[in-house]
matplotlib code that plots the C-alpha trace (Angstrom):
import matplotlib.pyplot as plt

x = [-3.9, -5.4, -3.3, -1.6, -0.2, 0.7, 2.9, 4.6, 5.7, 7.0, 9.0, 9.8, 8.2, 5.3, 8.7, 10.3, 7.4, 7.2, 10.9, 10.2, 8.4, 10.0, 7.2, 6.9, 5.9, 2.8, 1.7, 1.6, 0.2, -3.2, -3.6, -4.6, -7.6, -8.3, -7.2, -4.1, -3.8, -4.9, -1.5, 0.5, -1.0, 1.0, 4.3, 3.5, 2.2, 5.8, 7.5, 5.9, 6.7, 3.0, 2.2, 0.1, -1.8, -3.8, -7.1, -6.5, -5.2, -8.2, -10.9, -13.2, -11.2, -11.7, -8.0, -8.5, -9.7, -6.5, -4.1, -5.8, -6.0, -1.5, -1.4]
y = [2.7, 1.5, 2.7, -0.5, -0.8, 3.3, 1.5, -1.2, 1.7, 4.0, 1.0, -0.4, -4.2, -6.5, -8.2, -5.0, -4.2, -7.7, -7.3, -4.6, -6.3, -9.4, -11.4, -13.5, -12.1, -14.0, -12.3, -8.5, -10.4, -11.4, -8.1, -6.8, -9.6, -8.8, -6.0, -4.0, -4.8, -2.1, -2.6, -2.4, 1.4, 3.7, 2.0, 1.5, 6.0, 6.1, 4.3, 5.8, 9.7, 10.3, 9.6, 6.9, 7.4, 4.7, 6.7, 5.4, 2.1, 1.5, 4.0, 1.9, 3.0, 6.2, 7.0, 10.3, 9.2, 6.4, 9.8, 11.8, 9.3, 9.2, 13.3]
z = [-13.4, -10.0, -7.0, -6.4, -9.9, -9.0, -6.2, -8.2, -11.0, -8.4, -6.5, -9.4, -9.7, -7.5, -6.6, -5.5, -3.1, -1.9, -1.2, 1.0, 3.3, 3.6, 2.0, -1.3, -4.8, -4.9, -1.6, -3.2, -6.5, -4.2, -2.9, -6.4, -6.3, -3.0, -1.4, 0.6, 4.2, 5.9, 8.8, 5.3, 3.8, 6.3, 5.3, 1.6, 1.7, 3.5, 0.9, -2.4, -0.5, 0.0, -3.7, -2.9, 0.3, 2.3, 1.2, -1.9, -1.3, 1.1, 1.2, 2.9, 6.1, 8.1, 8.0, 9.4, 12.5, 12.6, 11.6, 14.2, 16.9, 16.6, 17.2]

ax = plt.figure().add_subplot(projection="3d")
ax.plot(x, y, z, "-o")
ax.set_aspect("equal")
plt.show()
């Protein structure tokens, strides 16, 4: 299970997390092909209670700097 299907079992659907943030189905649907917004991680780790962080959703980005840099 990649991390993104992690998110849709925990919120309960693609259309659930789409939902969320105001957007359409097929938007969260293109993120598995490509990949999570980075501005979207921190709310989607707030959402899932930290069981899906943003270094999983995207570790191509230094989020400890980003996490470090809001201290």
């Amino acid at each position: 299970m990649t991390p993104l299907q992690k998110v849709f079992h925990i919120v309960g659907s693609r259309a659930a997390l789409a939902r969320h943030f105001g957007i359409l189905p097929w938007a969260v649907t293109k993120w598995e092909k490509v990949q999570v917004p980075a501005e979207r991680c921190p709310d989607i780790e707030k959402l899932t209670d930290g069981q899906v962080t943003c270094e999983e959703l995207r570790p191509d980005i230094n989020w400890s700097v980003l996490r470090n840099s809001q201290n």
